[in-house]
N, C-alpha and C positions, 0 to 999 in steps of 0.2 A: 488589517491582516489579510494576503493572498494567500491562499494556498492553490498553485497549480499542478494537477496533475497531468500527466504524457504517457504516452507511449501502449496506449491497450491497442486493439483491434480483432480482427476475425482469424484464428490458430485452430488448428484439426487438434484435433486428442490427440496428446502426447507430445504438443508444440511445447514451443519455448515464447515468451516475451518479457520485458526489460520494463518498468514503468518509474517513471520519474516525478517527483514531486518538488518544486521549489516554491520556499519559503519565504513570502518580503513582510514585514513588516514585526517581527519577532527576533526575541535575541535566540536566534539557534539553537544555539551551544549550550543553553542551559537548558531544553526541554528534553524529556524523553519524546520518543516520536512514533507515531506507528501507521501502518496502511490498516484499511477498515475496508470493507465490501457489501454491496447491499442486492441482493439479487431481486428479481422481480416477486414480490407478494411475501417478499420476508424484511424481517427486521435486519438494520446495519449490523456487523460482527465485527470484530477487530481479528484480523489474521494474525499481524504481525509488528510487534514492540522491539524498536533499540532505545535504551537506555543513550545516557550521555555519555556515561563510560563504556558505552559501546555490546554491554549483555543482550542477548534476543532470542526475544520467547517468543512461540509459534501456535497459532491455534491447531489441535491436535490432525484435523484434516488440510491441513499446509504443511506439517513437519515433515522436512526431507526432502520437499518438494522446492518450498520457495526461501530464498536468501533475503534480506534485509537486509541495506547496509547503509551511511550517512557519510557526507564528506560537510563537515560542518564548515569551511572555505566558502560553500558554493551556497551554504543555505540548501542542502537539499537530500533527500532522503530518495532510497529506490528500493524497490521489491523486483528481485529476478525471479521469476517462476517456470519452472521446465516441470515436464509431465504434466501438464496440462489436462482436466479432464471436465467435463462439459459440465458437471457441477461448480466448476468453478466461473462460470459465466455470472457474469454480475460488474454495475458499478463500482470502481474501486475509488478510494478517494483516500490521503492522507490527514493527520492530526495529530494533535497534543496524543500522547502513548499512553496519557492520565490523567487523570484530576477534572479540572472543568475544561472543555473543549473551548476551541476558534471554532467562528464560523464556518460552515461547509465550501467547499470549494465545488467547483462543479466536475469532478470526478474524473473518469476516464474509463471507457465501456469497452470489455474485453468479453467475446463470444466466442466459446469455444465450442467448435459444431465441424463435423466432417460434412 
């Protein structure tokens, strides 16, 4: 199992970025899926869960902020996040949205700093 994630970098508060996660080794389409973030000196959290039929739940300081969404073609799952704010600075990485996790994938470091 891959999981690769894409697309973090260095955004001022109240940026926008786009992160991508592709999936190889898993049948897609049957897992629920979620982005996860670990910032420095804390534990990993799970932001954000889509189901397979496509429901998605948000951790309460993401809501409104960040979209989730899968195109299960591609094997691949994405987090859009706008408003951006420097607490959201952390490793993101995707996964299983439940149950027993894949292995970690080596994330994608998004800083969010003026």
């Amino acid at each position: 199992v891959q999981l690769q994630a894409s697309g973090g970098g260095l955004v001022q508060p109240g940026g926008s970025l786009r992160l991508s996660c592709t999936a190889s080794g898993i049948i897609f389409s049957i897992n629920d899926m979620g982005w996860y973030r670990q910032a420095p000196g804390r534990q990993r959290e799970l932001v954000a869960r889509i189901t397979i039929g496509e429901t998605t739940n948000y951790a309460d300081s993401v809501k409104g902020r960040f979209t989730i969404s899968r195109d299960n073609a591609k094997n691949t799952v994405c987090l859009q996040m706008n408003s951006l704010k420097p607490e959201d600075t952390a490793v993101y990485y995707c996964n299983k949205g439940r149950g027993r996790l894949y292995s970690w994938g080596q994330g994608t470091l998004v800083t969010v700093s003026s």
